[in-house]
C-alpha positions in Angstrom: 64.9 11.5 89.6 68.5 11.3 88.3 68.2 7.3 88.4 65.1 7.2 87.1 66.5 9.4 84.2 69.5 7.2 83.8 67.7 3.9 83.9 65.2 5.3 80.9 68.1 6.4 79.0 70.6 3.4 79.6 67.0 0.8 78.7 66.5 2.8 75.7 70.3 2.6 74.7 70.6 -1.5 75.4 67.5 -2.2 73.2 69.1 -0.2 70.5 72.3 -2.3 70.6 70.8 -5.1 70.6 68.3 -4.7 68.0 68.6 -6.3 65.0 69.8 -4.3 62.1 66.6 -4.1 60.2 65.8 -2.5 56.4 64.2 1.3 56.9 60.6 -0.1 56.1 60.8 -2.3 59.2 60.9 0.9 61.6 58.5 2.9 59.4 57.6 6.0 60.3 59.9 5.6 63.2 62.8 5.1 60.8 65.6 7.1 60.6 65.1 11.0 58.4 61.4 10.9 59.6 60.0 13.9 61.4 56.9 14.0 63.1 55.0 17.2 64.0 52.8 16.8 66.7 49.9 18.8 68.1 48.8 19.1 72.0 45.3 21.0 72.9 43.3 20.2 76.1 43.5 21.4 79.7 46.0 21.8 82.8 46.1 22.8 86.4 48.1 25.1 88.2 47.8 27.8 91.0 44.5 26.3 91.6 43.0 27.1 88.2 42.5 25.5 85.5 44.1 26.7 82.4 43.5 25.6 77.7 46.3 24.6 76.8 47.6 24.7 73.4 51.1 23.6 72.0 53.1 22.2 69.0 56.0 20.0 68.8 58.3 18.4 66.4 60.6 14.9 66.5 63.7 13.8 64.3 64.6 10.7 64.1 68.1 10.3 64.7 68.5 6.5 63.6 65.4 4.4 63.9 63.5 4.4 66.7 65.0 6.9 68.7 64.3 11.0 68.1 65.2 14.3 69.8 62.5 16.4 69.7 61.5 20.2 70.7 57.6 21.0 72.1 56.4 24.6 72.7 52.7 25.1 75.1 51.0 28.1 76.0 48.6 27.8 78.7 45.9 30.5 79.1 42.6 31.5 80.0 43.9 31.7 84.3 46.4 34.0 86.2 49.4 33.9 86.1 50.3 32.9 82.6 52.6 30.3 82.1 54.4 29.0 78.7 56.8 25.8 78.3 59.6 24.7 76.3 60.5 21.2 76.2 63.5 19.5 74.2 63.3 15.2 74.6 64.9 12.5 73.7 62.8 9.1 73.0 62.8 5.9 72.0 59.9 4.2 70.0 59.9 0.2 70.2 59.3 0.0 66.6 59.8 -3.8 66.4 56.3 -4.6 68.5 53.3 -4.8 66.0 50.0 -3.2 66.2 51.1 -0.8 69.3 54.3 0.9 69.3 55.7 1.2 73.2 57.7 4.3 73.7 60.2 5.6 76.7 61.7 9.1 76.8 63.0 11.7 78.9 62.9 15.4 78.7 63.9 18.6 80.4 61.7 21.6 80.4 61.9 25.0 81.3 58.4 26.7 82.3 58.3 30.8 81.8 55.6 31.5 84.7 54.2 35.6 84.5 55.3 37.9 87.4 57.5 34.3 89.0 60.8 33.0 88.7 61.0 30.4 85.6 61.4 26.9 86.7 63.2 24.1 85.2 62.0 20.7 85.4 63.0 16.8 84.3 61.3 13.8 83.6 60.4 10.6 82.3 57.8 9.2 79.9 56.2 6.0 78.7 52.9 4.8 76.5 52.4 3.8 73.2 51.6 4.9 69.6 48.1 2.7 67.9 48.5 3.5 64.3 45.6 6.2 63.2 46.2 6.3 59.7 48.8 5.9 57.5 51.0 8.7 58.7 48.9 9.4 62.0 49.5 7.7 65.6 47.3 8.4 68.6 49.6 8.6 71.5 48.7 7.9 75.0 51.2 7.6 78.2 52.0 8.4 81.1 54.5 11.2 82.6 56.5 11.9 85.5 57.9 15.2 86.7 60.1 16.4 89.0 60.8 20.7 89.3 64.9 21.6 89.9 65.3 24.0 92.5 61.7 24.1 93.7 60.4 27.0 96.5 57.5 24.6 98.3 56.4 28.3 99.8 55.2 29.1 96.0 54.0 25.5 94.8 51.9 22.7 96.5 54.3 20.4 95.2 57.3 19.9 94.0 56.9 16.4 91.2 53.8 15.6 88.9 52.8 12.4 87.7 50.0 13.0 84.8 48.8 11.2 82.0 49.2 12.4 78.7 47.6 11.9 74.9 49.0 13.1 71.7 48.3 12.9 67.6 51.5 12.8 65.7 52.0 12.9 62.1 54.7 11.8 60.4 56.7 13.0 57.3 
């Protein structure tokens, strides 16, 4: 996991390097000062049951293309419940038209009821299609892998899963 981590991070640093420099309105609303608030809703699996999950997130962008960003999800309706915290760093390829390619990482810490919390890291990739003229549809894909995981309490100890997000940008 650590050199998938570290190829994501040192891909994401060469192609900001050798960007060119570029006027604000070329990255748009992934230029730099932007913050986008995003919104997750939809359904996850764990412990054998299936759980609605909810969550909200934010991104600032740092310089253009490239944000650190903090998500919060509460997942409910199943036992035991679980909540998750997730700070991430990403870069959008701002410079491709009509789909915006994106590559991030993240670590996450995941508060499980009546179990130890478990910490996590991963990797992400998709793209942004423009929705509006502030909105993006997000879809991706995401890999997972749980620090300091007890295979006598989970079935596994990585997740690959796909996932789909509406972000709005100010």
């Amino acid at each position: 996991m650590t050199r998938i981590v570290t190829t994501l991070v040192t891909a994401v640093l060469a192609m900001m390097a050798s960007a060119p420099a570029a006027a604000a309105d070329v990255a748009g609303v992934f230029s730099q000062g932007r913050t986008h608030l995003a919104v997750v809703a939809g359904s996850g699996y764990a412990f054998d049951n299936t759980y609605f999950v909810l969550g909200v997130g934010a991104s600032y962008y740092l310089v253009d293309g490239l944000s650190v960003g903090l998500n919060a999800e509460s997942w409910s309706g199943s036992d035991p419940g679980i909540s998750k915290l997730t700070p991430s760093l990403q870069y959008v390829f701002y410079q491709v038209p009509r789909v915006s390619p994106y590559v991030g990482v993240f670590y996450r810490r995941t508060y499980i009821d009546k179990l130890p919390n478990l910490d996590s890291t991963g990797g992400r990739a998709g793209v942004y299609v423009a929705a509006g003229r502030n909105a993006y549809i997000g879809a991706g894909v995401v890999y997972e892998s749980y620090l300091d995981c007890d295979k006598t309490i989970y079935k596994s100890c990585s997740d690959t899963y796909p996932e789909f997000s509406i972000t709005f940008a100010f």
